[in-house]
C-alpha positions as CSV (number, residue, x, y, z in Angstrom):
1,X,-1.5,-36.2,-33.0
2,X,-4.7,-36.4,-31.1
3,X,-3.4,-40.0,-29.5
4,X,-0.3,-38.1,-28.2
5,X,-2.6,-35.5,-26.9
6,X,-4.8,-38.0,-25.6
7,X,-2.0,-39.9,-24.0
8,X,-0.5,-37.0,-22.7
9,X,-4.0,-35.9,-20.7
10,X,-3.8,-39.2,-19.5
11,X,-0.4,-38.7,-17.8
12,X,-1.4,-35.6,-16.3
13,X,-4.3,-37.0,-15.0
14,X,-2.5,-40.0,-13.5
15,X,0.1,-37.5,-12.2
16,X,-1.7,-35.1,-10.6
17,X,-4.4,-38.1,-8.8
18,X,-0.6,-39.5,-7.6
19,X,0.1,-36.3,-5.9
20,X,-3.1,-35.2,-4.5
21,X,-3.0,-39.3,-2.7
22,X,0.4,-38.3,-1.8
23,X,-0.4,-34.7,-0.3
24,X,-3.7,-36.3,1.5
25,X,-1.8,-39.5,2.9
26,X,0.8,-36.6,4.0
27,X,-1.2,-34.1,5.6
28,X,-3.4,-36.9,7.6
29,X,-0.1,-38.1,9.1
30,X,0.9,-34.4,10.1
31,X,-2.6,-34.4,11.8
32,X,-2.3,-37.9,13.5
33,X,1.2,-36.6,14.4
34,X,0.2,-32.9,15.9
35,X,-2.9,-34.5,17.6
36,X,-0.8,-36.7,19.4
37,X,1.9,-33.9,20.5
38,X,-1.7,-32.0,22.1
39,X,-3.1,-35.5,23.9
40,X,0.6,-35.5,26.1
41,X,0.9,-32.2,26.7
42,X,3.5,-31.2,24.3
43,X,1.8,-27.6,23.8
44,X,1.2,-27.2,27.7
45,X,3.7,-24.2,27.9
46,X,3.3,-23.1,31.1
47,X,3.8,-26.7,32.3
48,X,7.0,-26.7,30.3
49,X,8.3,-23.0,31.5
50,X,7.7,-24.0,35.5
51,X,9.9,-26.8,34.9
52,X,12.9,-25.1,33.4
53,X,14.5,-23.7,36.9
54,X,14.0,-27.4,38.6
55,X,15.8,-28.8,35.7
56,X,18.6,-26.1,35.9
57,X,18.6,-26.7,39.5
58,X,19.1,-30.2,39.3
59,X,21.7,-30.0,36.2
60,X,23.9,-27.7,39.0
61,X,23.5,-30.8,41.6
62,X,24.9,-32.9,39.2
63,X,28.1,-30.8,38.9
64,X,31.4,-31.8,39.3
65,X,30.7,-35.7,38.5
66,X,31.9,-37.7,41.7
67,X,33.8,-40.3,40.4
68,X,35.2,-42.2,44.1
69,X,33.0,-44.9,44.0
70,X,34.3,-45.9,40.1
71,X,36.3,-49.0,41.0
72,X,32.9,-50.3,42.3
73,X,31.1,-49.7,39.2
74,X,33.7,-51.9,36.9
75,X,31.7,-55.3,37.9
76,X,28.4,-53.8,37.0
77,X,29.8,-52.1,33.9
78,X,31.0,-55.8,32.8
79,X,27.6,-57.1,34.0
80,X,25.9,-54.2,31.7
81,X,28.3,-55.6,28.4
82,X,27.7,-59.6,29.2
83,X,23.8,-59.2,29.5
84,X,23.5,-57.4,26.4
85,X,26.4,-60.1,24.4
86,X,24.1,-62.8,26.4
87,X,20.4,-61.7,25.5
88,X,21.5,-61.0,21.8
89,X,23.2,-64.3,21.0
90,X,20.0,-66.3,23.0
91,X,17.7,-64.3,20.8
92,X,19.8,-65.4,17.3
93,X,20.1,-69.1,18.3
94,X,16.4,-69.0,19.0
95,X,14.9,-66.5,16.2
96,X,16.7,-68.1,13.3
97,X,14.7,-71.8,13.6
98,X,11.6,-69.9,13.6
99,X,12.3,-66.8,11.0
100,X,12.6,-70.1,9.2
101,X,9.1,-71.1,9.9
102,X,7.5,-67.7,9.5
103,X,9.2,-67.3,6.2
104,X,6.8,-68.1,3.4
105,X,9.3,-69.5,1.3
106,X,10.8,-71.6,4.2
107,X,8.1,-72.7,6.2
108,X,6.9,-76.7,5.6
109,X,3.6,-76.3,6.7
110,X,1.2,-73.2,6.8
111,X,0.1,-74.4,10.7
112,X,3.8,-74.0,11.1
113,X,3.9,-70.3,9.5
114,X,1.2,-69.1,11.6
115,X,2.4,-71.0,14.8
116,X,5.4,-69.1,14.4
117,X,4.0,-65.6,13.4
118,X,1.8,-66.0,16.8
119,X,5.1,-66.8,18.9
120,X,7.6,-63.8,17.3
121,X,4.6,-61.2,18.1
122,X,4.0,-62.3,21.4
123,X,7.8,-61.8,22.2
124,X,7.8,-58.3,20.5
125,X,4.0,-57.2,22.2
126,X,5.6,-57.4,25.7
127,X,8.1,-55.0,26.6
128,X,11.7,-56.0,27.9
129,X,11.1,-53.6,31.3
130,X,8.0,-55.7,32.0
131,X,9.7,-59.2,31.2
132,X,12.5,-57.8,33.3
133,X,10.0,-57.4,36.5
134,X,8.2,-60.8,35.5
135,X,11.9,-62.3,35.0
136,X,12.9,-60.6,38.5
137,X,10.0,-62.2,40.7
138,X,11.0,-65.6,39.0
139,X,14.8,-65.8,39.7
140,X,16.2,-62.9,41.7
141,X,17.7,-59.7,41.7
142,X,20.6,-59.6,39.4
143,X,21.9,-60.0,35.3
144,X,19.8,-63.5,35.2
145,X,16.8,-61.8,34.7
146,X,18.2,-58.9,32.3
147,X,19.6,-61.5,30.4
148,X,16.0,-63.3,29.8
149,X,14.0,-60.3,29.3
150,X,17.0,-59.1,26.7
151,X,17.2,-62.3,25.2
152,X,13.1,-63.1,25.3
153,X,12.2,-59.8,23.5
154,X,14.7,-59.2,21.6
155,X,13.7,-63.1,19.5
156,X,10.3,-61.3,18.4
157,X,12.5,-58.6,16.9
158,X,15.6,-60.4,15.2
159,X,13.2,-63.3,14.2
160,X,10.5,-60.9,12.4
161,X,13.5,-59.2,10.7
162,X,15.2,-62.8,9.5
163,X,11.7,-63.9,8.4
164,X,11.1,-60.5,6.4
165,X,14.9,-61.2,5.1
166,X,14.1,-64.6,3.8
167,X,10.9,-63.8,2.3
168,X,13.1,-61.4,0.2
169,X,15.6,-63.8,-1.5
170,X,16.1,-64.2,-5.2
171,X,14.4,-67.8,-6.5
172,X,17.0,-68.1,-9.0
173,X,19.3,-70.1,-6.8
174,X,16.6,-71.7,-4.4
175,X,15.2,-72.8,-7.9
176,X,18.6,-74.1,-9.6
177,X,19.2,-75.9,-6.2
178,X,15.7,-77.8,-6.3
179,X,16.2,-78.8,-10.0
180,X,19.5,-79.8,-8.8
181,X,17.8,-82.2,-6.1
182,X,18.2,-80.5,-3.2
183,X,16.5,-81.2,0.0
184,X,14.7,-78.3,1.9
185,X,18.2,-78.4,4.4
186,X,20.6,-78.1,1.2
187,X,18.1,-75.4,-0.4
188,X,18.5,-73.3,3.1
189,X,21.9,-73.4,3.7
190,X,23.2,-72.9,0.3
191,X,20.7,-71.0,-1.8
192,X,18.8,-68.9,1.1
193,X,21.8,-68.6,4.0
194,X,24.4,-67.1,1.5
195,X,21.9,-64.8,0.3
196,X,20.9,-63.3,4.0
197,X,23.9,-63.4,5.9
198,X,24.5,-60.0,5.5
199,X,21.4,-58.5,6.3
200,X,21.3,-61.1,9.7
201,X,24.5,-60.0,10.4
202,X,23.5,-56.0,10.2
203,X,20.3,-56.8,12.3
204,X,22.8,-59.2,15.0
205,X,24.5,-55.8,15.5
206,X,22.2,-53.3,15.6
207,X,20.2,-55.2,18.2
208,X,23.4,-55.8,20.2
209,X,23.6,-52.2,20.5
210,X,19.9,-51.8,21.2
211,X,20.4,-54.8,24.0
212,X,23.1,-52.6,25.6
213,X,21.1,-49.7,26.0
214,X,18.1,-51.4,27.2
215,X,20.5,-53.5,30.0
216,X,20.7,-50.2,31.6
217,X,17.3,-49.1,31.7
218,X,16.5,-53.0,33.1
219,X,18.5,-51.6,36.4
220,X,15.2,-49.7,37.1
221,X,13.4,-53.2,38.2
222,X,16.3,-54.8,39.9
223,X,17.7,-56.6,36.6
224,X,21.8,-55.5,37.3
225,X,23.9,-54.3,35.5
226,X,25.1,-50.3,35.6
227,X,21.5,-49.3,35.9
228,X,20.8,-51.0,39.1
229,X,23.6,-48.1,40.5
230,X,22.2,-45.2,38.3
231,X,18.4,-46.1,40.1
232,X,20.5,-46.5,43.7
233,X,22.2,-43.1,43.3
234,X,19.1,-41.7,42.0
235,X,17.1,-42.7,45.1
236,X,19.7,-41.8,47.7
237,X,19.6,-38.0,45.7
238,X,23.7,-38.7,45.0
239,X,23.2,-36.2,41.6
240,X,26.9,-35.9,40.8
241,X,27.4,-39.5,41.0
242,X,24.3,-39.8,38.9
243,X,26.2,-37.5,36.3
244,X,29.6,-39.5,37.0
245,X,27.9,-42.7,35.9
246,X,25.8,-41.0,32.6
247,X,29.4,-40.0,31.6
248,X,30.6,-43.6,31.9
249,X,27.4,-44.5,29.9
250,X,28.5,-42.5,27.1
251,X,31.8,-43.7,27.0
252,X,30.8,-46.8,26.9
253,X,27.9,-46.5,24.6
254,X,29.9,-45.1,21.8
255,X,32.7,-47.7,22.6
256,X,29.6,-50.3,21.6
257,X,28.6,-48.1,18.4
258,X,32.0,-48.0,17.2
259,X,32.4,-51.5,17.8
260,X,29.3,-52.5,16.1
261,X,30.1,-50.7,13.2
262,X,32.8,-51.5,12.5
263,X,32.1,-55.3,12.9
264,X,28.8,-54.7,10.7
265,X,31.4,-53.5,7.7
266,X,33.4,-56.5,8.2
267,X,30.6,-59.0,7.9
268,X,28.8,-56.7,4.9
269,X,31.9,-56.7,3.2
C-alpha cells in the first residue's frame, strides 16, 4: 500500500513539473510573441485609425475593376504559371541529389553531409525577392530571372524537407536490402525511394503553389510575370486595373490550389 502511495506521489509530481514546463515554455512564447506585436507598431492605434479613411479611399478607386486591357495580360498570366512549373521542377532535379547527401542515413561521407547542409541553408538564408534583383542585374528584365530566383530558393526548401524525409525511413527494408547485397544505389531506390515518395510528392506540390504566389510578388523587381503589370498599374495610379488584375490573381490562385490538391491526393493515394 505505501508503494502505491509512493508511486502515486511520484506521478503527481512528474505531472504537475510536466505542466508547470509546459505553462512556462507557453507563457515565454506569448511574451516573445506580444513583444514583437509592440517593436512594429501593432498597438500604435492612432497610427492605425489615421489610416482607415486612405485605405477606404483607395478601396473606392479601385471600384469597378477595369478589365480592357485583359487580352494583354494572358501572356504574362502564362508567364506567371511557366515560372512557377519552371523554378519548382529545377529546384526537385537539383534538391533530390543533395537531400541525399544531407540525409544521415544516405550521405557517403560526413564532409559530404555537411557540404551539403552548408549549400541547402545558403539557398533558403537568401530571399527569392533578393535573388530575383541579383538574378535581374545578371540576365535582364523578364521570367529568366523569376525562374532562377524561384528555382535557386526554392532547392534550400524542397532539399531540407527530402533530407528531413529520408532521415525518417523505417530501417527494416534499408536493412533486409543490405543483408540482401544491395549497393548504396539499389538500397535508395528500392528501400528509401518507395518509402518517401509520398511525402516528396506532397512537398513538390505545396512548393509549386508557394512558387506561384511568389512569381507574382518577383514582378516588383522586374522578374515578369502578372506582377510586373500589378507594379506598372500601381505606379501609373491605374487602381481599378489594379483590382481587375487582384481578381484575376484569385482566380487563378485557387485554380493552382485546386489543382495541387487534387494532384497531391493522387500521388498520396
Amino acid at each position: 500500500m505505501k508503494i502505491n502511495k509512493e508511486k502515486l506521489n511520484r506521478f503527481i509530481y512528474i505531472r504537475k513539473r510536466n505542466l508547470y514546463s509546459s505553462a512556462g515554455k507557453i507563457l515565454s512564447l506569448l511574451g516573445i510573441f506580444f513583444m514583437s506585436l509592440i517593436v512594429v507598431g501593432l498597438f500604435d492605434v492612432k497610427r492605425l485609425y489615421e489610416g482607415i479613411p486612405d485605405l477606404i479611399e483607395i478601396m473606392g478607386e479601385m471600384l469597378p475593376p477595369d478589365f480592357s486591357r485583359a487580352s494583354e495580360w494572358i501572356k504574362p498570366l502564362i508567364d506567371t504559371v511557366a515560372m512557377s512549373i519552371a523554378g519548382t521542377g529545377i529546384a526537385v532535379v537539383f534538391s533530390f541529389p543533395i537531400a541525399l547527401g544531407a540525409a544521415r542515413n544516405t550521405t557517403p561521407h560526413p564532409f559530404i553531409y555537411f557540404i551539403s547542409r552548408i549549400l541547402l541553408n545558403i539557398a533558403r538564408a537568401i530571399p527569392e525577392l533578393l535573388m530575383g534583383i541579383i538574378f535581374v542585374v545578371a540576365v535582364g528584365f523578364g521570367a529568366l530571372p523569376g525562374v532562377l530566383a524561384l528555382g535557386f530558393h526554392s532547392i534550400g526548401m524542397v532539399g531540407k524537407f527530402f533530407a528531413e524525409s529520408i532521415e525518417h525511413t523505417d530501417k527494416a527494408p534499408i536493412e533486409a536490402a543490405k543483408s540482401a547485397g544491395a549497393n548504396h544505389l539499389q538500397i535508395i531506390f528500392h528501400s528509401i525511394f518507395p518509402q518517401v515518395l509520398p511525402q516528396i510528392a506532397d512537398v513538390i506540390f505545396y512548393r509549386w503553389e508557394y512558387n506561384f504566389r511568389a512569381s507574382m510578388v518577383l514582378g516588383a523587381v522586374g522578374a515578369g510575370g502578372i506582377g510586373f503589370e500589378i507594379i506598372g498599374a500601381l505606379r501609373l495610379l491605374k487602381y481599378e486595373e489594379v483590382s481587375a488584375l487582384l481578381l484575376i490573381v484569385l482566380m487563378m490562385v485557387t485554380l493552382v490550389d485546386s489543382l495541387g490538391n487534387y494532384l497531391r491526393q493522387q500521388f498520396i493515394e
